[in-house]
N, C-alpha and C positions, 0 to 999 in steps of 0.2 A: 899234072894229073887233072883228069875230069870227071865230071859226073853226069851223064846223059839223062833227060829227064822228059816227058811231055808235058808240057802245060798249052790250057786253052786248043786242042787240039796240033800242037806245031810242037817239034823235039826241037829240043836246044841242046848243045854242049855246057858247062856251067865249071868253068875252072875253078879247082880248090884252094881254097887263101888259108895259111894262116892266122891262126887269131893266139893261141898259147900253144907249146910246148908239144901238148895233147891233146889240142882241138883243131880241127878245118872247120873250114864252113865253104859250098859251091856258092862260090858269085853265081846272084843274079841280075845283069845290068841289061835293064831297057832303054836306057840312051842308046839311040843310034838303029833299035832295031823298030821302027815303026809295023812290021806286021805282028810282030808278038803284044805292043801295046795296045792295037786295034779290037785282037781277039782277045785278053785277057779285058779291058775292058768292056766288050758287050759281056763276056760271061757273066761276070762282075754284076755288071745293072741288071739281068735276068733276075738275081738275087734279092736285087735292094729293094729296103722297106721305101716310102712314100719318104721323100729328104727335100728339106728347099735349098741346103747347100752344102756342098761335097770340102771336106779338110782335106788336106795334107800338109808331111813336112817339108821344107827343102832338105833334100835336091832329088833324092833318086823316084821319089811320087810324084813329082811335077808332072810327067810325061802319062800316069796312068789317069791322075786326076784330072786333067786339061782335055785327054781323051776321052773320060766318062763323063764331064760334062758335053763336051760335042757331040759325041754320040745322044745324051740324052737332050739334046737341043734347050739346055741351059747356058746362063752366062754367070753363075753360080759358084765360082772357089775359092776358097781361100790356102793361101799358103804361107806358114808362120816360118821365118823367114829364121834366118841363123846370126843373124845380126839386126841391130839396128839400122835405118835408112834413114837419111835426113828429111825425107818427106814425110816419113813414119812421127805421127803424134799421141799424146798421151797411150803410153807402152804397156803393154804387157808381158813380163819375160817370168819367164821357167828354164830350168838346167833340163838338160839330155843327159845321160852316160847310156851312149850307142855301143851295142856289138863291135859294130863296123871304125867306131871311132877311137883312135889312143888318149884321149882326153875330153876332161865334162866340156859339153857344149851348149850354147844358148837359144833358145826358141823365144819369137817375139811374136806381137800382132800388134799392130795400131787402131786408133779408131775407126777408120775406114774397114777394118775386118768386121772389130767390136762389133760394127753397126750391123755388117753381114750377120754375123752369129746370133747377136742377140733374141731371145723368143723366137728362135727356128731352130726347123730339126737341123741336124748336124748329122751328115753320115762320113766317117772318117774314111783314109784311104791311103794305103801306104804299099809298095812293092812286095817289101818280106818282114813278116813278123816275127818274131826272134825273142829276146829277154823280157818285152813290151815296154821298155823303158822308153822309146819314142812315143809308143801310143799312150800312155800315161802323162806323156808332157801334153802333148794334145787335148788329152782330157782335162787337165788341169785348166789350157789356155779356153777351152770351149764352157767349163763350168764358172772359169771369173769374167767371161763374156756373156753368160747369162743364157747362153744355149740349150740344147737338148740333143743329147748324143742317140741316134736313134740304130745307129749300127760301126760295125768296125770291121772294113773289109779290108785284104790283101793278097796278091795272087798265090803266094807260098810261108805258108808259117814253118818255121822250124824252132829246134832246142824247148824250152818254155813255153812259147805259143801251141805247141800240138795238143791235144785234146781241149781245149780252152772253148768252150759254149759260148763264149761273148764272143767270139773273133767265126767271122766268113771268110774263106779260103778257097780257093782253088785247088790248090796240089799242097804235099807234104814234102819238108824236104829235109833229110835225112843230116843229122853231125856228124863231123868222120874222124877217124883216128889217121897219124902221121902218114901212114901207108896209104891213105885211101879207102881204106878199109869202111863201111859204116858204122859208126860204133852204136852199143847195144842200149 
């Protein structure tokens, strides 16, 4: 099953995944399709307040984040990372419990972000917004780095994210029942 959708002016197909019993959710996966990150990314900076450096989490922001900084001709991101690296020093971790994920996961930054984030805005940037349990790890790692979150963008919120004032979106994207169905 799918769910046909336009975002950023381009339709895509968006295959239904389970998550429980009773829920779908349409993947949204930008690995791989470089024209939808291109245009999802300018729409994106249209939006954005004045930021000196763009977050995201790994792995499926990489591709929007990496994009909206090039587009805005920064060299500008950070991405907090799912583990630790051995180049990674004096750490900072926070637990995830993702949608997308069957178990708690960990978000890091090291100094070298730290040093990014610190006393600068921070405009967050994530694929799909959903339960916002990512963008909450986020916010945690940008408030113990001493940052200023000045926005929280993503190309499609769904579930919990929809109507939510703090979050910038692009498209809405619908939960669905077994059938395909969207549920109400």
């Amino acid at each position: 099953m799918y769910y046909e959708m336009e975002i950023a002016g381009l339709k895509r197909q968006l295959p239904l995944c389970k998550v429980t019993d009773d829920l779908y959710i349409a993947a949204f996966i930008m690995f791989s399709d470089v024209e939808i990150t291109k245009a999802c990314a300018a729409e994106l900076l249209k939006r954005a307040p004045e930021y000196d450096v763009l977050m995201t989490a790994e792995a499926k922001g990489i591709p929007l984040c990496y994009e909206m900084a090039r587009q805005a001709g920064t060299d500008n991101y950070v991405i907090a990372r799912k583990g630790p690296k051995l180049y990674m020093e004096n750490l900072l971790t926070t637990d995830v419990d993702s949608i997308t994920t069957d178990h708690i996961q960990m978000l890091c930054i090291g100094q070298r972000e730290i040093d990014m984030i610190k006393d600068k805005r921070v405009l967050l940037v994530d694929d799909v917004i959903s339960t916002g349990e990512s963008l909450r790890s986020l916010e945690n790692l940008v408030e113990r780095a001493g940052g200023n979150i000045v926005g929280r963008f993503t190309v499609l919120a769904e579930g919990d994210a929809l109507g939510r004032e703090d979050i910038t979106y692009l498209e809405e994207l619908p939960v669905f029942n077994p059938d395909g169905t969207v549920k109400k």
